[in-house]
ZATOR-754108 format. One line per 8 residues: number of its first residue (from 1); for each residue y, z, x of C-alpha. Coordinates in nm, 3 decimals. Layout:
// residues N
NUM) Y,Z,X  ...
***
This chain:
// residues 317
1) 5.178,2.255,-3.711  5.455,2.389,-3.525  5.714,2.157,-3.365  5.728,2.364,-3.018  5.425,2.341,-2.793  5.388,2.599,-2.547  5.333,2.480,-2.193  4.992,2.490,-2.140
9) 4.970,2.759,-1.844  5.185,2.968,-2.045  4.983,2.945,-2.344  4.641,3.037,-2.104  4.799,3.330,-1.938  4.937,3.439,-2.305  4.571,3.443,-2.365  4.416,3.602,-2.050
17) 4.656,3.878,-2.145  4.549,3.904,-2.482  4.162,3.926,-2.356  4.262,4.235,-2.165  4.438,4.418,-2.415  4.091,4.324,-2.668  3.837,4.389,-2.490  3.481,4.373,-2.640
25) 3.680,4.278,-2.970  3.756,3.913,-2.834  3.363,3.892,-2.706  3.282,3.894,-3.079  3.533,3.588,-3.116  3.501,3.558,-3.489  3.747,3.777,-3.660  4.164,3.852,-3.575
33) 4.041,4.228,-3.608  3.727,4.441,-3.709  3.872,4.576,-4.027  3.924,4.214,-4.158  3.549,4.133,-4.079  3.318,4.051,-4.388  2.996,4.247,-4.403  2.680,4.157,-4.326
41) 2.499,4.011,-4.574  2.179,3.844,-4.628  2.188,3.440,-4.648  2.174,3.346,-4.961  1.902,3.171,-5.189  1.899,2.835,-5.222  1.797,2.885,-5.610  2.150,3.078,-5.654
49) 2.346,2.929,-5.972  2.631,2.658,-5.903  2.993,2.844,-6.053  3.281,2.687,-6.008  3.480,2.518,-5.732  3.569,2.659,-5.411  3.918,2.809,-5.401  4.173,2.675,-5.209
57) 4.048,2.310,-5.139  4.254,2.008,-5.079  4.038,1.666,-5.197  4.119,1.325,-5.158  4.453,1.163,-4.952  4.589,1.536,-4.965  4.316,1.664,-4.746  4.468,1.493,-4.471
65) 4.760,1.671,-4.375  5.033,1.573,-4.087  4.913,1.870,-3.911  4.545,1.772,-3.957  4.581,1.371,-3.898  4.533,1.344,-3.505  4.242,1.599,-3.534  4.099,1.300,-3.782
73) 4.198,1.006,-3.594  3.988,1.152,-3.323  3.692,1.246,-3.494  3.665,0.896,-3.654  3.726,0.782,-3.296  3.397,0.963,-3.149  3.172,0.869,-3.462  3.265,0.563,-3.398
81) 3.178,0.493,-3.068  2.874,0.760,-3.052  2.988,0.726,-2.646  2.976,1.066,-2.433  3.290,1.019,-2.254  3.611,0.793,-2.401  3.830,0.758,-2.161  3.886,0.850,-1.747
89) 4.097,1.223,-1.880  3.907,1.301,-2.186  3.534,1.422,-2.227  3.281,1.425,-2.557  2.976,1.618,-2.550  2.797,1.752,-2.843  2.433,1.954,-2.849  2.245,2.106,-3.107
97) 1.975,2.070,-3.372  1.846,1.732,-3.483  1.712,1.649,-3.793  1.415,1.401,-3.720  1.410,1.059,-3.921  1.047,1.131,-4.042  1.237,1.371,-4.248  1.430,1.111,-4.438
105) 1.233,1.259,-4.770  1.484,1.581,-4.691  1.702,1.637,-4.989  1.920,1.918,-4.889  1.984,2.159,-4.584  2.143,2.496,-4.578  2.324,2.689,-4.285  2.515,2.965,-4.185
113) 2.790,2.902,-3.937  3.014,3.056,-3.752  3.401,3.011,-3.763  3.666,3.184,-3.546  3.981,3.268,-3.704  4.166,3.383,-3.395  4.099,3.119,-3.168  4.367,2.869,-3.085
121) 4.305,2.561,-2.846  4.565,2.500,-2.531  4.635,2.139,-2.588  4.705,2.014,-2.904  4.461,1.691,-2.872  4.155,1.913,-2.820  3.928,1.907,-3.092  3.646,2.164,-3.133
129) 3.401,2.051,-3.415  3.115,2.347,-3.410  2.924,2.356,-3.594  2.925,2.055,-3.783  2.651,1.968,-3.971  2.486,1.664,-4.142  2.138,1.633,-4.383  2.017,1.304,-4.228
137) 2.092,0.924,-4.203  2.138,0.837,-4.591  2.357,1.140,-4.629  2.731,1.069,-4.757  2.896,1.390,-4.641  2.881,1.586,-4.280  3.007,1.952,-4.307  3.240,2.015,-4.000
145) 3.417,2.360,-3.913  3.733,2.255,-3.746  3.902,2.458,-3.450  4.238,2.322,-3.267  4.554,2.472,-3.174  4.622,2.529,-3.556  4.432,2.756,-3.828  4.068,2.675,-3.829
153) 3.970,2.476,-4.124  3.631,2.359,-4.304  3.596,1.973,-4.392  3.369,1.748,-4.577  3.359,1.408,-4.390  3.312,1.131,-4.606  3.058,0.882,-4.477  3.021,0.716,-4.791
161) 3.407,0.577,-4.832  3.459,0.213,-4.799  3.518,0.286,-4.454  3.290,0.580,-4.382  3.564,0.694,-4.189  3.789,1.011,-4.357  3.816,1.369,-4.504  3.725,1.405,-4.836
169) 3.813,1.756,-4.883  3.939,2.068,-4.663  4.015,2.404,-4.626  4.213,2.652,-4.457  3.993,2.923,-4.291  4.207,3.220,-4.323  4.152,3.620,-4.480  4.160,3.475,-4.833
177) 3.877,3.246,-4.736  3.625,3.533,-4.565  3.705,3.757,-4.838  3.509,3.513,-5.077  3.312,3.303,-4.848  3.277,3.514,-4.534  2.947,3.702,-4.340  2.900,3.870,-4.066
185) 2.616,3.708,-3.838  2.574,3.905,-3.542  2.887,4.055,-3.513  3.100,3.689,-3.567  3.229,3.567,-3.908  3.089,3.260,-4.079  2.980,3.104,-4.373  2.727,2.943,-4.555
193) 2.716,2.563,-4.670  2.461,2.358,-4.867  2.457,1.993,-4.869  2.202,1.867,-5.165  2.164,1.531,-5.272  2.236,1.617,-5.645  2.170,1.212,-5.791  1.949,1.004,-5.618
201) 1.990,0.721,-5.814  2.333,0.715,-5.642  2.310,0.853,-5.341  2.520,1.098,-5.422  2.550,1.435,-5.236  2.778,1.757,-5.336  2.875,2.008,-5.049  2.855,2.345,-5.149
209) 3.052,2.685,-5.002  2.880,2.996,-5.060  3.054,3.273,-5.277  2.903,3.609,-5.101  3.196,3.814,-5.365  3.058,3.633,-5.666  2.677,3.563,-5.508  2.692,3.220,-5.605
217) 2.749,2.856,-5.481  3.048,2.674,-5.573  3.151,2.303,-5.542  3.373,2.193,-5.221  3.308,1.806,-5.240  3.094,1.514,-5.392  3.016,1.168,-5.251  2.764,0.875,-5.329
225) 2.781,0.515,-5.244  2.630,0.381,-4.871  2.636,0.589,-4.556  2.807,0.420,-4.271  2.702,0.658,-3.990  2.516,0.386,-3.850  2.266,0.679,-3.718  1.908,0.772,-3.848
233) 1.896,1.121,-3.829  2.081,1.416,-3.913  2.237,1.704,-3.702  2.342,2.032,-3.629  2.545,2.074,-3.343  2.793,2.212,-3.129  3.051,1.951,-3.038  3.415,1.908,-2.905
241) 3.642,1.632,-2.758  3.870,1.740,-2.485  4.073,1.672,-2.179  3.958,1.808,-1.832  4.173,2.100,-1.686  4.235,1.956,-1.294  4.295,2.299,-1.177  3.959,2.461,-1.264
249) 3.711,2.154,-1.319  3.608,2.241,-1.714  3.717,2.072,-2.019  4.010,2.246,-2.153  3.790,2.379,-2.454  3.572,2.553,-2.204  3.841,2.769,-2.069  3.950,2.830,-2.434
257) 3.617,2.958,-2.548  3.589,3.179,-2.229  3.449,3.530,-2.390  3.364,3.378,-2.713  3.004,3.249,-2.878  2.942,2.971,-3.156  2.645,2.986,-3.336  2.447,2.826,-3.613
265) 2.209,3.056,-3.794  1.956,3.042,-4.058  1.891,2.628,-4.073  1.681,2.561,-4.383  1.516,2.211,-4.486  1.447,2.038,-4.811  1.160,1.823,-4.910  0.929,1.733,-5.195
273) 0.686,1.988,-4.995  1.005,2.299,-5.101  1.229,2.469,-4.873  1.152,2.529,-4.501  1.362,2.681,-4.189  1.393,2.395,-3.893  1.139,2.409,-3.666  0.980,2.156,-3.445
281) 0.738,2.019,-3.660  1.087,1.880,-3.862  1.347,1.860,-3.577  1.444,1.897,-3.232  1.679,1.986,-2.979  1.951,1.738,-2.874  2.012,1.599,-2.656  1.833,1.801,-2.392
289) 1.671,2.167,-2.439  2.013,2.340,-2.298  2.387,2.243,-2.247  2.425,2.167,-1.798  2.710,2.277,-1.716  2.789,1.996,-1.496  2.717,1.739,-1.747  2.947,1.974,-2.014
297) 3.218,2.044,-1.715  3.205,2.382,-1.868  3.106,2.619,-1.512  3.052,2.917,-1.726  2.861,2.766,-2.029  2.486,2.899,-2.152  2.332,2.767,-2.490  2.007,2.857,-2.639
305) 1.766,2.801,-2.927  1.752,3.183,-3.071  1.491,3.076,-3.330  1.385,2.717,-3.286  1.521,2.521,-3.467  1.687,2.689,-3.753  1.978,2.926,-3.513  2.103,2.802,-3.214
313) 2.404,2.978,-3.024  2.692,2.829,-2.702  2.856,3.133,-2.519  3.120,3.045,-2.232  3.104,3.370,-2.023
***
């Protein structure tokens, strides 16, 4: 991370300036340009052979970078405290899918999510974690795409560590990482993760990154051992920790994602019964059917269940 910090009004009307110049290109939000934007592709099999590990990862005490510490200090703050709001400047609001704890048979989940390589948060304690994704209570590691006012990166959260409370591995989400890992989902890039509990003995779990170059899955990170979530169900969600802009009312992540859509697509479940998309007969939405903008201090937020429960999208207009 960069030493200087741009004063914050500076950095937003750097930004309102780059909206005008882009155009329609920034109301995809998922790409720095079209020609670097993956193709679509269909989502991929569950069934697809295991090759390999994913390139570029950083496991263990490496993960956690100088530039990527505060971002973890905070999350560990929020999962810790579960609370919506931390303190009197800062807000924490999450909504999404959630995994119901009748499905504590589930074994593995699959999604495809969205990740937006050009955007950059103002302040440099924002955290955006969306989507971020966990199987269910039980499960040692929750899949979390990472925006702040640095690169975007993937994680695996390790809730199986003595603490429960740290990155096990990470990556940098950059043009090397789409060109192996990256889709297209309705005109924004993203990629595909599994999370499969691959001993059960151990309760171990393996996160998976799909290769759409090499159509097959490759290790990102393994756990086992005792989750410390301290919650019984899974999730997922949209979610971001933020300080409230005085001059317009929102969150400072609101005004950031102005023009720009997150979305979770193609949310599949396993049980001993096979593979199934979420639905509500296995989840539901959390923690109320859409995101109020007054509750989210976002004015110009919408969020919707495209296909519930299995593709869920947040736009800020």
């Amino acid at each position: 991370m960069s030493t200087f910090t741009m004063p914050g009004r500076a950095r937003r009307l750097l930004r309102a300036a780059a909206t005008t110049v882009g155009g329609l290109m920034l109301l995809a939000a998922s790409t720095t340009g079209a020609a670097a934007r993956p193709a679509p592709q269909a989502p991929p099999g569950p069934n697809a052979p295991v090759r390999g590990a994913v390139q570029g990862r950083v496991l263990g005490s490496r993960a956690v970078t100088a530039r990527n510490r505060a971002a973890v200090d905070r999350f560990r703050q929020l999962r810790s405290s579960r609370t919506p709001r931390l303190a009197g400047s800062t807000h924490h609001e999450w909504w999404g899918t959630k995994v119901s704890a009748s499905s504590h048979a589930l074994t593995s989940v699959i999604a495809t999510q969205s990740v937006d390589t050009s955007l950059r948060l103002t302040d440099s304690d924002d955290v955006l974690y969306a989507p971020t994704l966990k199987p269910r209570d039980g499960a040692c590691i929750e899949m979390v795409t990472v925006h702040t006012d640095d690169q975007p990166q993937v994680w695996a959260w390790d809730w199986c560590t003595r603490t429960g409370q740290d990155v096990g591995a990470s990556v940098d989400v950059d043009s090397s990482f789409l060109k192996d890992y990256g889709t297209t989902v309705n005109g924004r890039s993203a990629y595909t993760v599994q999370v499969a509990l691959t001993d059960p003995a151990g309760n171990t779990w393996t996160a998976y990154l799909y290769d759409y170059a090499t159509k097959a899955w490759q290790t990102f990170f393994t756990s086992g051992g005792t989750d410390q979530a301290g919650v019984d169900y899974g999730w997922d969600m949209f979610e971001y920790y933020s300080a409230v802009d005085r001059s317009t009312g929102n969150v400072q992540v609101c005004d950031d994602l102005a023009g720009r859509t997150v979305e979770s697509s193609s949310l599949q479940v396993q049980t001993s019964a096979g593979w199934s998309p979420a639905d509500p007969d296995n989840s539901s939405v959390f923690p109320g059917d859409s995101m109020d903008p007054a509750t989210y201090l976002c004015s110009g937020v919408t969020s919707s269940m495209v296909t519930p429960n299995s593709d869920w999208r947040v736009s800020v207009s």
